[in-house]
C-alpha positions in Angstrom: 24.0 -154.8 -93.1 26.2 -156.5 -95.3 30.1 -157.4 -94.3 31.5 -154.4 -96.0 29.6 -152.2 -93.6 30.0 -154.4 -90.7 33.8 -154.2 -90.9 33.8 -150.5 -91.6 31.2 -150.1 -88.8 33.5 -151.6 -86.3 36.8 -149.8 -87.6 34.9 -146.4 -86.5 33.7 -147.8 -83.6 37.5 -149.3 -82.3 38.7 -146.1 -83.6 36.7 -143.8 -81.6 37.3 -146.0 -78.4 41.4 -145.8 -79.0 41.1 -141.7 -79.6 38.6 -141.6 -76.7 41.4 -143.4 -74.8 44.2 -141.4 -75.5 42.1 -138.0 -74.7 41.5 -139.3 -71.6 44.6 -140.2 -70.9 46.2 -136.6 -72.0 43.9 -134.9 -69.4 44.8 -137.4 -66.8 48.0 -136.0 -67.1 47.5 -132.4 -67.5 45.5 -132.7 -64.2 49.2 -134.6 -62.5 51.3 -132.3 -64.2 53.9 -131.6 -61.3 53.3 -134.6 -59.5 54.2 -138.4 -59.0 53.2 -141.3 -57.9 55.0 -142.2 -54.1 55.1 -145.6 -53.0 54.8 -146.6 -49.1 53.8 -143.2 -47.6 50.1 -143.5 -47.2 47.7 -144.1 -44.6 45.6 -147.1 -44.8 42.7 -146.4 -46.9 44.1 -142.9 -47.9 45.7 -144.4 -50.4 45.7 -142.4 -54.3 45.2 -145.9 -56.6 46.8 -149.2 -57.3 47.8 -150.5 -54.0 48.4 -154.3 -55.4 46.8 -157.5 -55.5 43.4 -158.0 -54.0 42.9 -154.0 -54.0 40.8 -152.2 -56.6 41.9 -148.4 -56.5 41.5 -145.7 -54.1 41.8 -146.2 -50.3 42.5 -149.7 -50.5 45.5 -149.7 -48.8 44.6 -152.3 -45.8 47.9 -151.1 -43.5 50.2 -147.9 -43.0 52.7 -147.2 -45.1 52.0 -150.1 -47.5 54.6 -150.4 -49.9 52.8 -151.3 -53.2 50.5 -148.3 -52.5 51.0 -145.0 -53.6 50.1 -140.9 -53.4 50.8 -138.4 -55.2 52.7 -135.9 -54.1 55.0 -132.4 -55.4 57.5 -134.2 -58.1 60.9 -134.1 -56.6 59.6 -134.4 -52.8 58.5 -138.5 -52.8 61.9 -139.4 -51.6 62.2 -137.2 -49.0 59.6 -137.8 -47.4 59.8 -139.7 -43.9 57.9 -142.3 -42.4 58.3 -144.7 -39.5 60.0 -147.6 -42.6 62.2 -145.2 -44.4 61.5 -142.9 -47.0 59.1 -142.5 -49.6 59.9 -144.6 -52.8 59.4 -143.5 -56.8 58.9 -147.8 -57.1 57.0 -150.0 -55.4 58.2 -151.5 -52.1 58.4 -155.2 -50.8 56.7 -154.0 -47.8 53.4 -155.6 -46.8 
């Protein structure tokens, strides 16, 4: 294979990997359409994703109501919603 084709080759490949991405991505969000992300309302381990450093995804949250982990829940409801610290948060909490 000469460079031509290794360029081009790679092109396609980074290509297919971005469009990949993005498709993935759209039906991510068709699937949460109606919904976000509320901070500080979980459970530990019940927990929807990201719940900070030293966590991976899902059910990581170590304590109750931690505040860097999220659910998601009916958009419009996350701030109502009550728990023994205060109400649900759109944002990430200082709360460990």
């Amino acid at each position: 294979m000469n460079l031509r084709n290794a360029h081009a080759a790679l092109a396609v490949s980074l290509a297919t990997v971005l469009l990949a991405s993005q498709a993935l991505s759209a039906a991510e969000d068709g699937v949460n359409a109606g919904k976000e992300k509320c901070y500080g309302i979980s459970l530990a381990g019940q927990n929807d994703c990201a719940a900070g450093a030293g966590t991976s995804c899902a059910g990581s949250a170590k304590i109750d109501y931690q505040g860097n982990a999220w659910k998601l829940v009916p958009t419009g409801t996350c701030t109502h919603i009550e728990t023994p610290h205060g109400l649900g948060s759109l944002m990430p909490l200082s709360r460990l």
